[in-house]
N, CA, C and O atoms as a printed pandas DataFrame, in Angstrom:
     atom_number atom_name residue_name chain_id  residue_number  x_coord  y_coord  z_coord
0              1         N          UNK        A               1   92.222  106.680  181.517
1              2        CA          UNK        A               1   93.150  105.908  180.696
2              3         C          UNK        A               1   92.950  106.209  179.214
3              4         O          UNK        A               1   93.990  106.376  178.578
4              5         N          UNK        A               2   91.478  106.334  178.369
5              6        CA          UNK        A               2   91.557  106.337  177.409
6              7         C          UNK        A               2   91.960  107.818  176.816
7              8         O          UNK        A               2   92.610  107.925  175.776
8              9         N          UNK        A               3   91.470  109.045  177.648
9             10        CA          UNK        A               3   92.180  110.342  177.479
10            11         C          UNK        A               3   93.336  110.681  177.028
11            12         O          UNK        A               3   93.607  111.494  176.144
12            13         N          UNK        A               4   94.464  109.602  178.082
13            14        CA          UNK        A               4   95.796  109.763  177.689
14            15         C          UNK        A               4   96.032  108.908  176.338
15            16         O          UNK        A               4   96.715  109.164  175.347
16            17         N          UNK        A               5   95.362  107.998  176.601
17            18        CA          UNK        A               5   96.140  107.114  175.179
18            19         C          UNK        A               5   95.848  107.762  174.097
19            20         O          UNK        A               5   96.635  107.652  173.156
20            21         N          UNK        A               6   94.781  108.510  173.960
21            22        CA          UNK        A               6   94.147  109.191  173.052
22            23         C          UNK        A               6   94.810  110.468  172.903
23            24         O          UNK        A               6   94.406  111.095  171.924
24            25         N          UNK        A               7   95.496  110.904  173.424
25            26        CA          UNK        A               7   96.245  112.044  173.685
26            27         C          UNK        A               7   98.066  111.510  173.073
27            28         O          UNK        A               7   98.778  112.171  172.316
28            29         N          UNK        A               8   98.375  110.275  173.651
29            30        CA          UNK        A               8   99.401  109.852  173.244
30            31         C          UNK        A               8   99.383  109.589  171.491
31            32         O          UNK        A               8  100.293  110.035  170.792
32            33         N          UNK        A               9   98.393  108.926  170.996
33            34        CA          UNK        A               9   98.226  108.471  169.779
34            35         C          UNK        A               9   98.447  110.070  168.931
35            36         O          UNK        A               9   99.308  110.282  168.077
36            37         N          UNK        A              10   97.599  110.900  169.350
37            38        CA          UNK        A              10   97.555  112.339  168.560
38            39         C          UNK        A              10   98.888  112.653  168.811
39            40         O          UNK        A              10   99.394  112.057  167.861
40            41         N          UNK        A              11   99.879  113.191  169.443
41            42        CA          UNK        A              11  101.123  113.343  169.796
42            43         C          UNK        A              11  101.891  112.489  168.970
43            44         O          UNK        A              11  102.887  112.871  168.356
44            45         N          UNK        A              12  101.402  111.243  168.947
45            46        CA          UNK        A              12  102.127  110.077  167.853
46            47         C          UNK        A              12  102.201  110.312  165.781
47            48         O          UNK        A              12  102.947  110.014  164.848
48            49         N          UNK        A              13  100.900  111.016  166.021
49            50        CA          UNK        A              13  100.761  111.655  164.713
50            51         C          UNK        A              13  101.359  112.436  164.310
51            52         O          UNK        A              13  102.033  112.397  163.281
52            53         N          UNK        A              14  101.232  113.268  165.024
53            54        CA          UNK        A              14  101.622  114.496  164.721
54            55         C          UNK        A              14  103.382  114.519  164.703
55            56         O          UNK        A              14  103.795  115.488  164.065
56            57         N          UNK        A              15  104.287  113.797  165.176
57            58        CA          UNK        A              15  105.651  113.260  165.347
58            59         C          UNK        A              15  105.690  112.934  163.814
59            60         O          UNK        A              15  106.059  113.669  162.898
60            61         N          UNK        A              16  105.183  111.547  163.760
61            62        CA          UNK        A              16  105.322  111.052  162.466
62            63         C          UNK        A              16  105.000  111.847  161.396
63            64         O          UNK        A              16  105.883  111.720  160.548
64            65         N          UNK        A              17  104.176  112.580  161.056
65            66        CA          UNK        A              17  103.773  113.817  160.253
66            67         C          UNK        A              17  105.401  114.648  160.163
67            68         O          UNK        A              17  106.220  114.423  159.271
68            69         N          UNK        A              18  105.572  115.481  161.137
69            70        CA          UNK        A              18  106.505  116.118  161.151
70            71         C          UNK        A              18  107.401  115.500  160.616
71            72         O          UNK        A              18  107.767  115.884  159.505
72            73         N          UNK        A              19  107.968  114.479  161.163
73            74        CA          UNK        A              19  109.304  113.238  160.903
74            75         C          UNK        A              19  109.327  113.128  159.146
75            76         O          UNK        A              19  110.392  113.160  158.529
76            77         N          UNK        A              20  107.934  112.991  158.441
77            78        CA          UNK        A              20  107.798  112.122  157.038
78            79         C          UNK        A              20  107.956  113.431  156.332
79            80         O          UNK        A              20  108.392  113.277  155.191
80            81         N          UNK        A              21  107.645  115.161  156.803
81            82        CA          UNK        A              21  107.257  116.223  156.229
82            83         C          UNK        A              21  108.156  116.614  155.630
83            84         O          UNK        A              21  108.411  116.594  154.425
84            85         N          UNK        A              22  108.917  117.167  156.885
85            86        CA          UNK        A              22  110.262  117.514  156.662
86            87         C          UNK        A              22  111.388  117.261  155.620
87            88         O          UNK        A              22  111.676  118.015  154.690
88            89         N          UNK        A              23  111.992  116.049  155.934
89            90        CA          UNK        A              23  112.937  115.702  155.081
90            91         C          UNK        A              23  112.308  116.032  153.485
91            92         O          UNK        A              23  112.924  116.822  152.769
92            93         N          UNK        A              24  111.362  115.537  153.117
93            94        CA          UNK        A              24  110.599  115.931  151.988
94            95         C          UNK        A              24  110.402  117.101  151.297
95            96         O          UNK        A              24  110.275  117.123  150.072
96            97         N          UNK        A              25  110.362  118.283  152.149
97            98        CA          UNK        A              25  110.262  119.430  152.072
98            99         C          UNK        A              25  111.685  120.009  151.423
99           100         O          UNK        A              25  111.989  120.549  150.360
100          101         N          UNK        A              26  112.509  119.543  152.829
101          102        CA          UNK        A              26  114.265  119.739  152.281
102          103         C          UNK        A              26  114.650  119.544  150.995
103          104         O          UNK        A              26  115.404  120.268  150.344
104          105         N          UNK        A              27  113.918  118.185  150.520
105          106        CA          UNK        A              27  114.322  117.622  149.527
106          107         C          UNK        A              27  114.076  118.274  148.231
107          108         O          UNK        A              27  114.811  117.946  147.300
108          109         N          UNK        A              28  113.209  119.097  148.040
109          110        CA          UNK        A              28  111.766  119.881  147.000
110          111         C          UNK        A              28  112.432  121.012  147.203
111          112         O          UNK        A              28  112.685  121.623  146.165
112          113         N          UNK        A              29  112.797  121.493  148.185
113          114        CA          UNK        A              29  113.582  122.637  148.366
114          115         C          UNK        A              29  114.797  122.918  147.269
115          116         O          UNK        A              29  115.093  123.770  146.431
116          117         N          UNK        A              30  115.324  121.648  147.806
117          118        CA          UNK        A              30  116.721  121.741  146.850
118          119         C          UNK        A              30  117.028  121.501  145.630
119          120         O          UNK        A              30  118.009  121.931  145.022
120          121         N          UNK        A              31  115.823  120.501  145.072
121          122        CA          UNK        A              31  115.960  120.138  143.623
122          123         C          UNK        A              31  115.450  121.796  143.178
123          124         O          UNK        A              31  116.068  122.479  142.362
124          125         N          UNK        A              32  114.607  122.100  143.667
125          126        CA          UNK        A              32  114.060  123.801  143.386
126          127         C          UNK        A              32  115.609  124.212  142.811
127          128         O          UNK        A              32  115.925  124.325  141.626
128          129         N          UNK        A              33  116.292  124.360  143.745
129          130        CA          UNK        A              33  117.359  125.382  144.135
130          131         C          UNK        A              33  118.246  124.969  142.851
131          132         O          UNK        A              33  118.511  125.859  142.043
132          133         N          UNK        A              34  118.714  123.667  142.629
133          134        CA          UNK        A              34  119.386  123.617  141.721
134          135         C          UNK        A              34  118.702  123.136  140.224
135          136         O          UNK        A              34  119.422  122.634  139.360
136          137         N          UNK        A              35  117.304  123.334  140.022
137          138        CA          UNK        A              35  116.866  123.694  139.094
138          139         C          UNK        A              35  117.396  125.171  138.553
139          140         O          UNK        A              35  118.115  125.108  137.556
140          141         N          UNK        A              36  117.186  126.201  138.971
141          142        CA          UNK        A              36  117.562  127.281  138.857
142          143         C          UNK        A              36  119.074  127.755  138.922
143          144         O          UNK        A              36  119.457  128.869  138.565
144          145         N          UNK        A              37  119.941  126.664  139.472
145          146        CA          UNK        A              37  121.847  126.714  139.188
146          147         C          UNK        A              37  121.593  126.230  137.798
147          148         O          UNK        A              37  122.135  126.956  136.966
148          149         N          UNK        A              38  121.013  125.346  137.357
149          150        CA          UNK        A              38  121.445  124.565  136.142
150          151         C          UNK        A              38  120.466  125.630  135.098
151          152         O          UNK        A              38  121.141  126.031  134.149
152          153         N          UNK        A              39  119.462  125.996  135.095
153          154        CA          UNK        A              39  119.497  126.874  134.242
154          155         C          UNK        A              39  117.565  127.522  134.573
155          156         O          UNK        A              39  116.387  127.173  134.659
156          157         N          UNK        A              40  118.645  128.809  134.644
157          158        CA          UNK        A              40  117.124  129.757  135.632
158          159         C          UNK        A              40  115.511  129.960  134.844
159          160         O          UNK        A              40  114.300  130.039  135.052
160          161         N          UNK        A              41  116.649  129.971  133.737
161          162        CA          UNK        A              41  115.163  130.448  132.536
162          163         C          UNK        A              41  114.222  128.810  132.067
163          164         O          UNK        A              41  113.047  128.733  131.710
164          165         N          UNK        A              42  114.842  128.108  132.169
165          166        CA          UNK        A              42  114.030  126.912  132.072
166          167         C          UNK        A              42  112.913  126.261  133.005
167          168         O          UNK        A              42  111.978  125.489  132.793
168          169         N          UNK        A              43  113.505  127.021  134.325
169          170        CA          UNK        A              43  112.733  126.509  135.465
170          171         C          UNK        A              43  111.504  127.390  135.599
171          172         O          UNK        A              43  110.423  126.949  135.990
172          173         N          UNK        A              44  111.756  128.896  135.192
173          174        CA          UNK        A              44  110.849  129.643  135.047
174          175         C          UNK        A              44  109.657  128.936  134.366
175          176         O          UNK        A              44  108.595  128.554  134.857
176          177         N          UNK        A              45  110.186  128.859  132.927
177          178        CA          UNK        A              45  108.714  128.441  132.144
178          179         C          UNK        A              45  108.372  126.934  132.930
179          180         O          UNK        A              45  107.203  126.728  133.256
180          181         N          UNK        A              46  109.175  126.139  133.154
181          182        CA          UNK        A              46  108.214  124.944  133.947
182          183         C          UNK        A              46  107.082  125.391  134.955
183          184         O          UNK        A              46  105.975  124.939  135.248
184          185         N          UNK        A              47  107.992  126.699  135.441
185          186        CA          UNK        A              47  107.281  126.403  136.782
186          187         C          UNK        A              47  105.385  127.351  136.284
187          188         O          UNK        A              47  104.232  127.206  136.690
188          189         N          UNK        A              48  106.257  128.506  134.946
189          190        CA          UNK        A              48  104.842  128.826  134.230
190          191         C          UNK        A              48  103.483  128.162  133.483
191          192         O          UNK        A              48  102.253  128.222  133.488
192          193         N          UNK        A              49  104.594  127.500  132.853
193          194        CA          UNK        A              49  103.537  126.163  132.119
194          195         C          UNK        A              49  103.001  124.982  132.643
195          196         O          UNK        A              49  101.929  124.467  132.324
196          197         N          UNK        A              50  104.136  124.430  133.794
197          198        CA          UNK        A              50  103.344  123.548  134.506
198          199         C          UNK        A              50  101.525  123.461  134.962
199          200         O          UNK        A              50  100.858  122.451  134.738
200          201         N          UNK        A              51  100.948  124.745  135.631
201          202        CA          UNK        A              51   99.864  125.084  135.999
202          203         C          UNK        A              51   99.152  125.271  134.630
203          204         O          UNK        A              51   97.937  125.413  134.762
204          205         N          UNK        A              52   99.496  125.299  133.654
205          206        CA          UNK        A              52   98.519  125.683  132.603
206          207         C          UNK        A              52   98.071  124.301  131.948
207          208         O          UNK        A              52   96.887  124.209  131.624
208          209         N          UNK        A              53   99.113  122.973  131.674
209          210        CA          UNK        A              53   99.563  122.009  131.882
210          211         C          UNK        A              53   98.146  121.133  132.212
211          212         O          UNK        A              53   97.325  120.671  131.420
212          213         N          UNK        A              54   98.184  121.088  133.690
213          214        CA          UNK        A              54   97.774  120.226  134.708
214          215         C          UNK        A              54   95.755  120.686  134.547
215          216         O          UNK        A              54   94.788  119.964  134.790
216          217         N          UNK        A              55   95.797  122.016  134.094
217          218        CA          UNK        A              55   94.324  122.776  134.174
218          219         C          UNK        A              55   93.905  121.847  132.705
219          220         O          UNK        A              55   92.956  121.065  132.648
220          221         N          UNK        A              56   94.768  122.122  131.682
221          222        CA          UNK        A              56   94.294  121.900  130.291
222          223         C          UNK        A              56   94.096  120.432  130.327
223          224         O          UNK        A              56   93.453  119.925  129.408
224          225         N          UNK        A              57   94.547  119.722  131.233
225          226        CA          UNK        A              57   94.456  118.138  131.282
226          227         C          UNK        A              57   93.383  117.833  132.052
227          228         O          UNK        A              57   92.709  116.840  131.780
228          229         N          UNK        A              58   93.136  118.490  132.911
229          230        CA          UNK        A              58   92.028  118.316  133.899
230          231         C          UNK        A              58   90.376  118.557  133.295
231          232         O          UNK        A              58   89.368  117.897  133.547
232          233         N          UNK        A              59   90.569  119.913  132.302
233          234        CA          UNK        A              59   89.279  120.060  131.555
234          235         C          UNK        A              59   89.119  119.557  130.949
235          236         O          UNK        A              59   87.908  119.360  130.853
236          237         N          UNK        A              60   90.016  118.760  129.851
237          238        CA          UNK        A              60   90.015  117.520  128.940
238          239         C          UNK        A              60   89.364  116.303  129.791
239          240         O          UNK        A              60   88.278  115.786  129.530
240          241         N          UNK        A              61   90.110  115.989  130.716
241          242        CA          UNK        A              61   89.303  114.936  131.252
242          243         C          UNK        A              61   87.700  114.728  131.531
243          244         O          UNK        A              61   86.884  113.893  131.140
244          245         N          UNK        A              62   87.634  115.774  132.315
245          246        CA          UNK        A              62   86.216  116.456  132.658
246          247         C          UNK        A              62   85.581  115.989  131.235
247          248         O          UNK        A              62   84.778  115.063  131.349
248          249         N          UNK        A              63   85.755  116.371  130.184
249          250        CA          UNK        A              63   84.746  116.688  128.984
250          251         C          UNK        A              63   84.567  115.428  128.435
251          252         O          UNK        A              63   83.518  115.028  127.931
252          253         N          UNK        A              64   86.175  114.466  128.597
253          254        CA          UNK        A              64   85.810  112.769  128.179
254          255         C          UNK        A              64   84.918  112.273  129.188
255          256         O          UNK        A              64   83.897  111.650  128.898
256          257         N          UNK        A              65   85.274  112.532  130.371
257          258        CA          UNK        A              65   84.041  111.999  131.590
258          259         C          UNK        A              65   82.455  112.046  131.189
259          260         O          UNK        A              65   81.607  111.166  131.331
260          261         N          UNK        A              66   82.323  113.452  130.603
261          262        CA          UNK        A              66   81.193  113.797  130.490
262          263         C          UNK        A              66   80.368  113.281  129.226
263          264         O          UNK        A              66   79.172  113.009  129.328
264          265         N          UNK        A              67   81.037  113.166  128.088
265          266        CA          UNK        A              67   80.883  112.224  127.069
266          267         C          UNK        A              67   80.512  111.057  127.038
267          268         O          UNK        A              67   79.499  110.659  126.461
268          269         N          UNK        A              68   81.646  110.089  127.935
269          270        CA          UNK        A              68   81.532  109.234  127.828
270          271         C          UNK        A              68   80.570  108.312  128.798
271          272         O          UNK        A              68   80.378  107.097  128.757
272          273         N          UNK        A              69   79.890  109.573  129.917
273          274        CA          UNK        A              69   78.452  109.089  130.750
274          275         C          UNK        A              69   77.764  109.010  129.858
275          276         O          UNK        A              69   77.226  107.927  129.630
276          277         N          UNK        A              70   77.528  110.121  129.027
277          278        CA          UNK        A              70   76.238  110.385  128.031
278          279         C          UNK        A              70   76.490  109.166  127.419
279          280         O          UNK        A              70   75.494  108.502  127.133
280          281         N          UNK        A              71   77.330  108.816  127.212
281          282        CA          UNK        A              71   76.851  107.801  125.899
282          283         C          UNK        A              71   76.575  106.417  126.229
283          284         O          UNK        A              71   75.908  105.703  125.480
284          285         N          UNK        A              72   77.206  105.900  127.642
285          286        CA          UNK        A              72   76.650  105.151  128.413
286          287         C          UNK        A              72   75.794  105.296  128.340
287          288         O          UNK        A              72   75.105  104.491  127.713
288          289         N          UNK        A              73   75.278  106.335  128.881
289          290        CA          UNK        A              73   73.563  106.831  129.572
290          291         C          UNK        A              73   72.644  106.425  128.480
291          292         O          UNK        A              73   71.531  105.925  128.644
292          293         N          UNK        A              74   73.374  106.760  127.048
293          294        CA          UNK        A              74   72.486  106.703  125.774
294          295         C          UNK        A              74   72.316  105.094  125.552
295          296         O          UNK        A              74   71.259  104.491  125.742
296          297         N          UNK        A              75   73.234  104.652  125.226
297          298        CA          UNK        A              75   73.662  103.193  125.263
298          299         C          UNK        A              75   72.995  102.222  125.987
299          300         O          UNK        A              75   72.670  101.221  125.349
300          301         N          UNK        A              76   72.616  102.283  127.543
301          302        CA          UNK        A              76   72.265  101.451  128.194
302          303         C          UNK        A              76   70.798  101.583  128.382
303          304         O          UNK        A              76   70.030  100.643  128.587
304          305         N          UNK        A              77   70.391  103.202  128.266
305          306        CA          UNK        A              77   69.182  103.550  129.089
306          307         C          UNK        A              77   69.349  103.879  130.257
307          308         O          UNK        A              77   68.290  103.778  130.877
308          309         N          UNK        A              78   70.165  104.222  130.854
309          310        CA          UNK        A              78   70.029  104.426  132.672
310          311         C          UNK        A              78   70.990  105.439  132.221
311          312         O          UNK        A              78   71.869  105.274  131.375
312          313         N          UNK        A              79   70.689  106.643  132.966
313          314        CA          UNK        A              79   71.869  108.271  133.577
314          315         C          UNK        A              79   72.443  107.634  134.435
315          316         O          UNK        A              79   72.120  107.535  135.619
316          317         N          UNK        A              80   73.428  107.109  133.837
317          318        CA          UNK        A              80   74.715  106.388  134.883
318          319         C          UNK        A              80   75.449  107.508  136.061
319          320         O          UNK        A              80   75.885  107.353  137.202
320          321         N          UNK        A              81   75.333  108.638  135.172
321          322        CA          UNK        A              81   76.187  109.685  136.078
322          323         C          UNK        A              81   74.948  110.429  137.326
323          324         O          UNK        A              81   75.106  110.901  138.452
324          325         N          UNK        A              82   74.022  110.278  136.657
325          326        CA          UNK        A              82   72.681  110.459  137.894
326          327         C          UNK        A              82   72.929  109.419  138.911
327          328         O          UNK        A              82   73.064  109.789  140.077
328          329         N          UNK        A              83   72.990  108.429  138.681
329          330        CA          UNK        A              83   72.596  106.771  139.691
330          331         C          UNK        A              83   73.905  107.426  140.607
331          332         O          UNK        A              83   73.775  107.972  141.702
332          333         N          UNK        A              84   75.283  107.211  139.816
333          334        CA          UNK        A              84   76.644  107.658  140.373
334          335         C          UNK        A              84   76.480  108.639  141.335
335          336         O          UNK        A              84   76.715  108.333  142.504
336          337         N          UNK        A              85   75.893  110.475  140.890
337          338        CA          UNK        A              85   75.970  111.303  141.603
338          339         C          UNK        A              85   75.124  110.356  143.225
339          340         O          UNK        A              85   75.657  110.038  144.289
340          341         N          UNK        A              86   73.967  110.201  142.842
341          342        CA          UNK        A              86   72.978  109.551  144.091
342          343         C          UNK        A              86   73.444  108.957  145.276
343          344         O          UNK        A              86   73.245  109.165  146.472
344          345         N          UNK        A              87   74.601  107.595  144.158
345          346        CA          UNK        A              87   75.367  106.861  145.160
346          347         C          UNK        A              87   76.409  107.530  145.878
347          348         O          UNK        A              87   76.567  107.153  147.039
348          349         N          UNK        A              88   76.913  108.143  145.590
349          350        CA          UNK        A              88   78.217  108.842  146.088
350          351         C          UNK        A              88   77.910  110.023  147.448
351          352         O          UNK        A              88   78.726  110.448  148.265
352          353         N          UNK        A              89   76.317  110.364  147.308
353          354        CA          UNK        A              89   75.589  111.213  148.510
354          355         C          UNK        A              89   75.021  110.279  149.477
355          356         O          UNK        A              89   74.608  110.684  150.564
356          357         N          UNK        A              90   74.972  108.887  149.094
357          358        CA          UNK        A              90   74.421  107.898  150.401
358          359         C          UNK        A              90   73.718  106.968  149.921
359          360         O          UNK        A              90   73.701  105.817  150.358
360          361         N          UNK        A              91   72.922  107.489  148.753
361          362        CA          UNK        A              91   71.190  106.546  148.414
362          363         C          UNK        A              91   71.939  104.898  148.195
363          364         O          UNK        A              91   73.161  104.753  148.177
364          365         N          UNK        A              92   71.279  104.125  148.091
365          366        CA          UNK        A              92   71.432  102.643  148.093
366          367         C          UNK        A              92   70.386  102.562  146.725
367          368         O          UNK        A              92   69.354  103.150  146.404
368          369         N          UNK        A              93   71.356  101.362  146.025
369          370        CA          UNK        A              93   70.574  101.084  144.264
370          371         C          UNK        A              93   68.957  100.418  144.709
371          372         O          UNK        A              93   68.272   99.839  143.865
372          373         N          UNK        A              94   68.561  100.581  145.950
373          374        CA          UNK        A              94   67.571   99.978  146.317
374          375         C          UNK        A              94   66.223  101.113  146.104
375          376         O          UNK        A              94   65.045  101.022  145.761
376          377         N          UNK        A              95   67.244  102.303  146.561
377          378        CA          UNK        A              95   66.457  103.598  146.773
378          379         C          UNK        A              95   66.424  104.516  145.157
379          380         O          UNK        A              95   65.570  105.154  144.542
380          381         N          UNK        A              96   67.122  104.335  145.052
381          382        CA          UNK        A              96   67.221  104.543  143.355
382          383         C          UNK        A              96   66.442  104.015  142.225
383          384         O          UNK        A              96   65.812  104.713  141.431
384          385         N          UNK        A              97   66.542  102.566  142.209
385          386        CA          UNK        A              97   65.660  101.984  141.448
386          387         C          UNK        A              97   64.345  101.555  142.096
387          388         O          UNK        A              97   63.477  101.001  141.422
């Protein structure tokens, strides 16, 4: 019994997956498509700059992240981003401190 249900549920996923994918896909498809009717050269550089975009925001972040542990870290006395890394691999503030 539990084989099949377990078999039914995965089959159930994988439906709904497909079902939610799709239309979505269509949809991304087409704004694509008439990005490029309405004007080709614009979509180009989005689609160039976008990725440069999303990187330059991401390393920015990174570097406020990293700042702004240190200065916690400085601030409080405790490597907040140490305790953080620790917790996030399993350790308990028990095992830490």
């Amino acid at each position: 019994y539990r084989l099949t249900e377990d078999a039914d549920r995965v089959s159930e996923v994988i439906y709904k997956t497909a079902q939610d994918t799709i239309p979505c896909t269509l949809q991304l498809l087409a704004v694509i498509i008439y990005m490029f009717y309405l004007d080709w050269s614009l979509t180009v550089s989005t689609f160039v700059l976008a990725p440069l975009i999303i990187l330059s925001v991401n390393s920015f972040g990174r570097r406020v992240l990293i700042a702004s542990s240190a200065l916690a870290s400085k601030a409080t006395g405790f490597p907040i981003a140490k305790i953080a890394a620790l917790l996030s691999v399993g350790y308990t503030l028990d095992e830490i401190i």
